[in-house]
Legacy VTK file of the C-alpha trace (Angstrom):
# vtk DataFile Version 3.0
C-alpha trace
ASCII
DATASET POLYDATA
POINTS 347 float
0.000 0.000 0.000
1.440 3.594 -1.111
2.626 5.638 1.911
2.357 8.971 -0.329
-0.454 11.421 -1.129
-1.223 11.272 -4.879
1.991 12.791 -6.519
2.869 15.214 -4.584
5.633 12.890 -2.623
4.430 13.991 0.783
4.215 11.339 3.419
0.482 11.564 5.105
1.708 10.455 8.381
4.140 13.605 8.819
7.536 12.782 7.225
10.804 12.910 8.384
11.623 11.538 11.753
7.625 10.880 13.058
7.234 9.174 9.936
10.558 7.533 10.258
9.619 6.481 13.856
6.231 4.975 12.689
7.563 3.264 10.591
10.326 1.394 12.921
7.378 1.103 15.645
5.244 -1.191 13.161
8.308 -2.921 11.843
8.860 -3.990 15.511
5.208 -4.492 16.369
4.804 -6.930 13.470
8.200 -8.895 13.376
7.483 -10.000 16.654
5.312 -12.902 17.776
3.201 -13.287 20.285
4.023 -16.243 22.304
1.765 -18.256 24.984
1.213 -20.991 27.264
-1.099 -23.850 26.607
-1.797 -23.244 30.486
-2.356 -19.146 30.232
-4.504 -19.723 26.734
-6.467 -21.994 28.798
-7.111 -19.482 31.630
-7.590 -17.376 28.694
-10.322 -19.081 27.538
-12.278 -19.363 31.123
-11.669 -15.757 31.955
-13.378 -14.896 28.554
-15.852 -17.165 28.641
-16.805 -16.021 32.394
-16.537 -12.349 30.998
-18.966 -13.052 28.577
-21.756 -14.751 30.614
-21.268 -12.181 33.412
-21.888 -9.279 30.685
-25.123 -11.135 29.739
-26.734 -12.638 32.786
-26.427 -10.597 35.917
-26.870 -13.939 38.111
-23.643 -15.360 36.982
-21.107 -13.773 38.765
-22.960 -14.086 41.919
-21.108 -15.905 44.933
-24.029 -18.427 44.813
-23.751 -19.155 40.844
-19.802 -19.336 41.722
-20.183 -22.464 44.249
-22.540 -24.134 41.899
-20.218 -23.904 39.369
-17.211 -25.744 41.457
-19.802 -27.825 42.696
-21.074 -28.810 39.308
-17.339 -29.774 38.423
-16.351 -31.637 41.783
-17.511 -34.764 41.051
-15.682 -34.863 37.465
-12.593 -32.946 39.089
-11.733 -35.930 40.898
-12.417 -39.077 38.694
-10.092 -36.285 36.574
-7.431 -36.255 38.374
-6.876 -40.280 38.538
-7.656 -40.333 34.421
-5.031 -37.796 34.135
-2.202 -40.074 35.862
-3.853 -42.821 33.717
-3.543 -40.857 30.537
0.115 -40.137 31.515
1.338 -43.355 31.271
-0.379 -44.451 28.124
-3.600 -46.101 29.759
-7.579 -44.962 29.371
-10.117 -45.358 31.618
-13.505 -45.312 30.274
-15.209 -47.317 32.450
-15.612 -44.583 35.311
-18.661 -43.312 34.343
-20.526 -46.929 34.889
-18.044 -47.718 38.078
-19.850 -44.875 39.767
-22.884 -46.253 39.128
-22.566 -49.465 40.545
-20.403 -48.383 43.492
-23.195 -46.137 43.882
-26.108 -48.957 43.594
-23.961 -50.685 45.905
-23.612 -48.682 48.804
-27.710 -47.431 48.893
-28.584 -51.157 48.495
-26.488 -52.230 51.374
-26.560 -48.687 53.389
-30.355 -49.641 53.486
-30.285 -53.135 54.505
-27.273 -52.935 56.809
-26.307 -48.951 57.396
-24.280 -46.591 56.201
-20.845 -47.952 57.495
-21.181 -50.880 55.615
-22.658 -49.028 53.022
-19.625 -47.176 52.617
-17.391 -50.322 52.851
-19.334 -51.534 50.058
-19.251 -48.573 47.685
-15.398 -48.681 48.339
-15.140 -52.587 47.448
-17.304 -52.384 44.482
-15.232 -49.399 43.254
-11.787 -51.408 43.654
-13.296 -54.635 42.531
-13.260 -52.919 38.839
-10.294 -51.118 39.404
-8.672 -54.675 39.905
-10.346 -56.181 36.961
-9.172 -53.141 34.612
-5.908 -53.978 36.042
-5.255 -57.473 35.741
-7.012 -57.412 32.051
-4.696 -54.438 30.892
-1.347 -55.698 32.982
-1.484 -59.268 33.275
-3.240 -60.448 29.946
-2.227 -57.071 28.169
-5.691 -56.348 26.382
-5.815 -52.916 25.347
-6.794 -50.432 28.128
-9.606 -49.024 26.141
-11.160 -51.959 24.891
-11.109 -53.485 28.371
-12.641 -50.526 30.258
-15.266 -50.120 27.417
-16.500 -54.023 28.465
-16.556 -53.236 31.607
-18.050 -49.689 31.247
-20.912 -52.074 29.620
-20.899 -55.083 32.014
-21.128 -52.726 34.881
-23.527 -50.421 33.888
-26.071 -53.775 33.286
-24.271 -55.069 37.165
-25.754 -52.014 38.621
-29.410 -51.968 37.346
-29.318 -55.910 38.515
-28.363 -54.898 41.723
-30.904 -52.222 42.206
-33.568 -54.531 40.027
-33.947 -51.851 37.631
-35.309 -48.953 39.892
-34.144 -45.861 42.146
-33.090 -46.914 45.701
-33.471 -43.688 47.779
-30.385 -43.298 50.636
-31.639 -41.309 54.077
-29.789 -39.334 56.412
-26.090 -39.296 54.066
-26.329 -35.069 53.400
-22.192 -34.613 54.584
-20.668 -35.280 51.321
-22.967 -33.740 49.139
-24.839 -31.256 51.067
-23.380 -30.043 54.168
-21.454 -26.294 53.663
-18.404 -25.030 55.410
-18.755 -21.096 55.669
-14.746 -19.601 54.468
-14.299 -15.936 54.489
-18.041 -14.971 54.228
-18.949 -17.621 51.346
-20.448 -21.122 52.053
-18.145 -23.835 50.899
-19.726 -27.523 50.058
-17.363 -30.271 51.208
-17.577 -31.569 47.560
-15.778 -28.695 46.481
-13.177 -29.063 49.347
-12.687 -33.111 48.760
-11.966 -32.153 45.028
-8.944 -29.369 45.954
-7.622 -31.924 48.386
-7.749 -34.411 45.703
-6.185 -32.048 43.275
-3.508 -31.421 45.596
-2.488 -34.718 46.235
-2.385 -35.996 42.706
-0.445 -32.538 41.745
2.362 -33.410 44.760
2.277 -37.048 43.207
2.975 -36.315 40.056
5.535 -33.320 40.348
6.983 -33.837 43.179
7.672 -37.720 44.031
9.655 -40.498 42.332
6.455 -42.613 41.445
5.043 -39.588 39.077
8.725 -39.165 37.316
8.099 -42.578 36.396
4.898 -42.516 35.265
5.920 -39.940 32.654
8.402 -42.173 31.595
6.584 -45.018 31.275
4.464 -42.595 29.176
6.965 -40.901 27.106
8.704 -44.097 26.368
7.863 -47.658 27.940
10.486 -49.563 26.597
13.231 -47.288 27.942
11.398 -47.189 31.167
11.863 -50.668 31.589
15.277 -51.036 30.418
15.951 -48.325 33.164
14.387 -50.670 35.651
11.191 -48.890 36.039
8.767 -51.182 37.155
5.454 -50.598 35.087
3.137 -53.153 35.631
3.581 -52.435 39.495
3.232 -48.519 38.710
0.217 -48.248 36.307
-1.458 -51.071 38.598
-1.089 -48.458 41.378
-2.434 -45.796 39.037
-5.937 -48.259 38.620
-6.052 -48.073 42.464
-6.036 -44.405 43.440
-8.941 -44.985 39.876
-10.919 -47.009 42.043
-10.551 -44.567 45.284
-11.682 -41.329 43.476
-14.347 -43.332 42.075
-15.466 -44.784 44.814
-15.444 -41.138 46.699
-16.615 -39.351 43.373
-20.158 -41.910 43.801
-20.603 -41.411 47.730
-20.540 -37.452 46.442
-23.289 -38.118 43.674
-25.582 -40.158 46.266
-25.055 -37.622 48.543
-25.876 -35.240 46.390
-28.835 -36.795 45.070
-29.966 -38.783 47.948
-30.847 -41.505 45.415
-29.084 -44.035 43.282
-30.878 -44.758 39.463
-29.934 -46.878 36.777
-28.661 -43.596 34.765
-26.771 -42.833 38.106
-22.974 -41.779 36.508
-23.574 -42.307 32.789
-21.757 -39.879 30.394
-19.629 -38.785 33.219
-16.587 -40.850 31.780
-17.115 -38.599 28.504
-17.000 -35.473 30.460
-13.773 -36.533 32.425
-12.069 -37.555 29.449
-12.486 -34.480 27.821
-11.374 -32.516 30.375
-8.302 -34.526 31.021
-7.921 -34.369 27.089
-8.582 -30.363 26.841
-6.530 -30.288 30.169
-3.286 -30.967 27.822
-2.792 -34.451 28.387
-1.425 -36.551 25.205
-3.012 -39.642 24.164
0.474 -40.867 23.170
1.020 -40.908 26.871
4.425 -38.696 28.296
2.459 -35.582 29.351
-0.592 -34.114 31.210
-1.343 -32.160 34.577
-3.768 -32.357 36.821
-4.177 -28.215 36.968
-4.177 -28.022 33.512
-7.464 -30.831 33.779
-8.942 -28.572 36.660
-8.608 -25.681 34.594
-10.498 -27.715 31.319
-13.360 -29.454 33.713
-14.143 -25.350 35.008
-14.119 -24.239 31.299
-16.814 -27.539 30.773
-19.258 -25.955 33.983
-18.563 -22.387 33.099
-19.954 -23.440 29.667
-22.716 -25.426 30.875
-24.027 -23.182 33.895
-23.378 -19.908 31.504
-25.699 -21.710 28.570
-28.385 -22.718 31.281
-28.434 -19.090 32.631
-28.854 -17.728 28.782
-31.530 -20.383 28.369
-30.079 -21.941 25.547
-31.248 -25.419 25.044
-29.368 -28.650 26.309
-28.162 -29.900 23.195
-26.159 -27.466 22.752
-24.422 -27.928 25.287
-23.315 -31.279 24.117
-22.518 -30.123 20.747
-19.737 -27.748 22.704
-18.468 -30.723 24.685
-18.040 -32.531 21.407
-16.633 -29.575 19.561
-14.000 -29.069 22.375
-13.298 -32.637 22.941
-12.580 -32.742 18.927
-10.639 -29.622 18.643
-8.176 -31.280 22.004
-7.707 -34.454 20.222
-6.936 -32.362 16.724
-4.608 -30.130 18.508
-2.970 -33.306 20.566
-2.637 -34.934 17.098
-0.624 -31.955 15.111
1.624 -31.231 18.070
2.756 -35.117 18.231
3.459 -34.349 13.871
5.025 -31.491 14.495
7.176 -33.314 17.306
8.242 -35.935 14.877
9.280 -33.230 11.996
11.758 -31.609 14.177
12.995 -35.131 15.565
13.425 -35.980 12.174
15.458 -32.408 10.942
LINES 1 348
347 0 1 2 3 4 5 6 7 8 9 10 11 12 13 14 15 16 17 18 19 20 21 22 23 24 25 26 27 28 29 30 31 32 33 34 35 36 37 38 39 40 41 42 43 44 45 46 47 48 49 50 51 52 53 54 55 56 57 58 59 60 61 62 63 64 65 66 67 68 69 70 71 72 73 74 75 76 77 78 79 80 81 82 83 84 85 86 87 88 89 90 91 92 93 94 95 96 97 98 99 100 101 102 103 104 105 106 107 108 109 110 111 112 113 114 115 116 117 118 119 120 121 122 123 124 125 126 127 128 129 130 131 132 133 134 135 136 137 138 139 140 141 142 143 144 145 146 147 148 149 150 151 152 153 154 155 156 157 158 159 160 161 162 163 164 165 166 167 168 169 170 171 172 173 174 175 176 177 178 179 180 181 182 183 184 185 186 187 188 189 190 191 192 193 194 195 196 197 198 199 200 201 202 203 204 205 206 207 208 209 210 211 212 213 214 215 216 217 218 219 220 221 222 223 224 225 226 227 228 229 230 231 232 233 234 235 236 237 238 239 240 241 242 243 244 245 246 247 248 249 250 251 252 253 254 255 256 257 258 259 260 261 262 263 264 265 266 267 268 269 270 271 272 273 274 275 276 277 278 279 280 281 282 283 284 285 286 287 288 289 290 291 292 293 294 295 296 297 298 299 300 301 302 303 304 305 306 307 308 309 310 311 312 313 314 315 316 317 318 319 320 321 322 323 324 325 326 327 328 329 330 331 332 333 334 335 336 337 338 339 340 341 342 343 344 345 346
């Protein structure tokens, strides 16, 4: 584009050194990229999308919207957290969704026969018993991880209608987990909401900060050097399907808490919405990478989304659409950074 006014060779943003000094300032400004995180473009995205919402619904940055919003996410915060290690180390979980379920149909059948104690012990064996069989499929007769947890995503979703004979069971007098509110600095806190940050934490200090989660990424990034280093990965991931089986088990006592019912939907989809979060969250599919903030971060972009569409009174199916869209675009952008990995391996 011409710089100059018709013929007349005079510069129409002053000349000499102001025109000069443009000049060099747009040089600058455009030879230069702008560089970011996938962690800040994440809290990009949920700082947008909460500006948005808040400029058109006044009830959505209200303290009480806020909670529901954390609480909305606990639940797939923590069965997060243990897919994320999963995901780490090359291994999917989608049998979650349907664990919860039955742990959950579990625990109100037996809560109402025998009490909640026992109840609770039984929501906590159900939830390892499929943790162990995911395990011992994956490690011992080395069936792929998805393909195992998708049979038993199905056999376990049919396990817990038979134990509740195909109808809701209804759980008295269990509110702690799912309804009872801890009042911090003026705002009322569910417990939910404080079991997921302590879960968070935990997995976060595992991961970064011990022995255990160095190898995990290793195992991830490259199994057969991990166990030519003398990394021991059946004994790791196996470990990694146990702390599975405890946030499920504590994710379902949340969700009959909650609820104060367990019903044969009880827990479906909620291994989709995990997995996309842990996916959107940054963590590869070709294993070697992930963190358990970045999947916090995803999973509150997911309730922002869904609480902010509610609020606007946009209908449901959209909202599914966006979780698809999302999930798509992770799995896109997962698949073009491993490329673009192997182009500069190969230069």
């Amino acid at each position: 584009m011409s710089t100059e006014d018709g013929g007349s060779g005079r510069d129409v943003r002053g000349g000499g050194r102001l025109g000069a000094l443009y000049e060099a300032v747009i040089s600058k400004l455009g030879s230069r990229r702008v560089r970011f995180t996938a962690m800040q473009a994440r809290v990009g995205v949920l700082v947008l999308l909460a500006a948005f919402f808040t400029f058109r619904s006044e009830y959505f940055f209200t303290s009480t919207n806020l909670v529901n919003v954390l609480v909305n996410g606990a639940v797939i915060g923590i069965i997060g957290s243990a897919m994320t290690l999963l995901l780490v180390a090359r291994q999917v979980d989608v049998s979650v969704g349907s664990a919860i379920g039955f742990a959950g149909a579990v625990f109100a059948v037996v809560a109402r026969d025998y009490g909640l104690f026992w109840g609770v012990v039984g929501a906590v064996a159900a939830a390892m018993a499929i943790a162990a069989i995911n395990a011992v499929a994956i490690l011992r007769f080395r069936v792929n991880s998805i393909l195992t947890t998708l049979a038993t995503l199905v056999a376990f979703r049919g396990a817990s209608k038979l134990v509740m004979d195909g109808r809701a069971v209804r759980v008295e007098g269990f509110r702690f987990l799912g309804r009872t509110r801890f009042e911090v600095l003026g705002v009322e806190i569910p417990v939910a909401v404080l079991v997921l940050l302590l879960v968070v934490a935990f997995f976060y200090i595992l991961m970064r900060l011990t022995k255990y989660g160095q190898h995990m990424y290793a195992i991830g990034a490259n199994p057969q050097a991990a166990r030519l280093a003398g990394i021991p990965l059946e004994r790791q991931v196996g470990i990694a399907f146990v702390l599975t089986g405890i946030t499920v088990a504590v994710a379902a006592l949340i969700v009959v808490s909650q609820v104060g019912a367990v019903s044969p939907t009880t827990g479906e989809r909620m291994e989709f919405l995990a997995l996309t979060g842990v996916i959107v969250g940054g963590a590869s599919l070709y294993g070697g990478r992930g963190s358990v903030i970045g999947t916090l971060v995803a999973i509150l972009i997911l309730a922002v989304l869904d609480n902010g569409l509610v609020l606007l009174q946009v209908q449901s199916f959209w909202q599914e659409v966006m979780r698809g869209v999302l999930l798509l675009g992770a799995v896109v952008f997962d698949q073009l950074g491993r490329r673009e990995s192997e182009v500069r391996m190969e230069v």
